[in-house]
C-alpha positions as CSV (number, residue, x, y, z in Angstrom):
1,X,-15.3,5.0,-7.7
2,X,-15.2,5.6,-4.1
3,X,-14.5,2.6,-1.6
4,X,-16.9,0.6,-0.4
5,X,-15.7,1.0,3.9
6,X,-15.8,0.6,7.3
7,X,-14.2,3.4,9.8
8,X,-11.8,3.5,12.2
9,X,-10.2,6.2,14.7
10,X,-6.6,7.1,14.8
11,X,-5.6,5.5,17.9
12,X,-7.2,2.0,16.6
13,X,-5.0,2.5,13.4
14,X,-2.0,2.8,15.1
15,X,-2.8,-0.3,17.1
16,X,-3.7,-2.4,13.9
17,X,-0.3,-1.3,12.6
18,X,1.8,-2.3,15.7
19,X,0.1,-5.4,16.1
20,X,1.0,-6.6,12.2
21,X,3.1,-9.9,12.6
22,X,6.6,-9.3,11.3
23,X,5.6,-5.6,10.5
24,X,8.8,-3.8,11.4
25,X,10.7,-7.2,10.3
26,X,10.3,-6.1,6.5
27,X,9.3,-2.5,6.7
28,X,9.0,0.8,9.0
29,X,6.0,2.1,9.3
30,X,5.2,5.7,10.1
31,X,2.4,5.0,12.2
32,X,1.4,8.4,13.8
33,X,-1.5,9.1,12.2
34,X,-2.5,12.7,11.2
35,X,-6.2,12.5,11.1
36,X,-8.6,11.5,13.9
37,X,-10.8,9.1,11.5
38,X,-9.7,6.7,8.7
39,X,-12.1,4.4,6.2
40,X,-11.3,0.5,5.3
41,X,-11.6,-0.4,2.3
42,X,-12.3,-3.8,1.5
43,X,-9.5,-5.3,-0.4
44,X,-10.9,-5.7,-3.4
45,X,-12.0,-2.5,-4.5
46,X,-8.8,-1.0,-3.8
47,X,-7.8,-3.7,-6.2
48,X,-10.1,-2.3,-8.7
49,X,-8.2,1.3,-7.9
50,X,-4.9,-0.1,-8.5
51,X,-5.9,-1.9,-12.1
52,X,-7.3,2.1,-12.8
53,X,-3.6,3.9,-11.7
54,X,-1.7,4.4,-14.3
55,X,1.5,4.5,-11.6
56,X,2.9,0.9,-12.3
57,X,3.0,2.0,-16.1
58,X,5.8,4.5,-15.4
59,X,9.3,3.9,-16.4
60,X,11.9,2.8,-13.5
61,X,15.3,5.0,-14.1
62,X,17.5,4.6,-11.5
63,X,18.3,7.5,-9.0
64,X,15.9,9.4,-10.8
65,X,12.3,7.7,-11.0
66,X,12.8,4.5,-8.5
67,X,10.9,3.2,-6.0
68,X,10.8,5.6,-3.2
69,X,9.3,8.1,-6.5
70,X,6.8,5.0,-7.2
71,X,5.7,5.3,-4.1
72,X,5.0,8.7,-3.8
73,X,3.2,8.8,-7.1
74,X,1.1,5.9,-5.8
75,X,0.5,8.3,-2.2
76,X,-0.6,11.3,-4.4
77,X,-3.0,9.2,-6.7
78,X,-4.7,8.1,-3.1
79,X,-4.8,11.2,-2.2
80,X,-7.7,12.9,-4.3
81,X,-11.4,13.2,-2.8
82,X,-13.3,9.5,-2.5
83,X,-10.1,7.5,-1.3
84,X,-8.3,10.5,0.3
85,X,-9.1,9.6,3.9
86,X,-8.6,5.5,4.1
87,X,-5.5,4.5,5.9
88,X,-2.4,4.4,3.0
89,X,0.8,5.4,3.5
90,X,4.4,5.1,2.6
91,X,6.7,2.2,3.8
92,X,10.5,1.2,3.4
93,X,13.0,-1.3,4.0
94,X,16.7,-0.6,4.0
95,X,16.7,-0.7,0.0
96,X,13.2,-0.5,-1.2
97,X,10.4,1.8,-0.9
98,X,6.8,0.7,-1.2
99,X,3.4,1.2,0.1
100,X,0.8,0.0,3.0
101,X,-2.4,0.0,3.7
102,X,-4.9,-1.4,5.8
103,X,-8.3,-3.0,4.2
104,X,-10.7,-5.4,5.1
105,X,-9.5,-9.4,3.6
106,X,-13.4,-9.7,2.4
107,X,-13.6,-11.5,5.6
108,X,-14.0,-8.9,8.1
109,X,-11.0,-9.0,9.3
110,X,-8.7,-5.5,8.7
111,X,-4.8,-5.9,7.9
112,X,-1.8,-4.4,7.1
113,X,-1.5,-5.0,3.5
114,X,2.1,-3.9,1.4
115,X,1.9,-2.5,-1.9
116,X,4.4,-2.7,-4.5
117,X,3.8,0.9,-7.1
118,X,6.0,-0.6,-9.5
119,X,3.8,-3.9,-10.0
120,X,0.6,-3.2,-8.7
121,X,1.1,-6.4,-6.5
């Protein structure tokens, strides 16, 4: 099912991301955008794509399937036709990998939301 979304440019991505309290407290965002356009979903149904990705059902092995593969798999699931083009990508701490996106709260406000691929949370 394809998100229900509003659209944004590049340039309006990138400010979203830099204005993100604490964002680069916890995390470093790549925030250079490759397309000119982006769509926000509302929060919810990416929630409804997340309970439908099998990602968080993989096994953890250390060094070989952790989190920064978790994350990856997550960014490849987003990336088929009907969610390809909303604004996801990969962040990381020091130790953990993980991903972001920015979605609509259901409120009409758009944030900076973290993902954990392991947990779906």
């Amino acid at each position: 099912v394809a998100p229900k979304v509003t659209t944004t440019t590049a340039d309006f991505l990138s400010v979203i991301l830099a204005l993100t309290p604490d964002s680069t407290k916890y995390s470093t965002y790549n925030s250079a955008p490759v397309d000119g356009k982006y769509r926000i979903p509302i929060l919810e149904s990416f929630r409804k794509f997340l309970k439908e990705d099998k990602t968080d059902l993989f096994r953890y092995i250390p060094e070989e399937f952790d989190c920064d593969d978790f994350s990856f798999r997550l960014m490849g699931q987003v990336s088929y036709p009907g969610w390809s083009d909303i604004a996801f990508g990969i962040a990381t701490s020091q130790t953990h990998a993980y991903n972001c996106i920015v979605a609509e709260d259901g409120e009409g406000q758009n944030r900076v939301y973290l993902v954990e691929p392991q947990t779906d949370k």
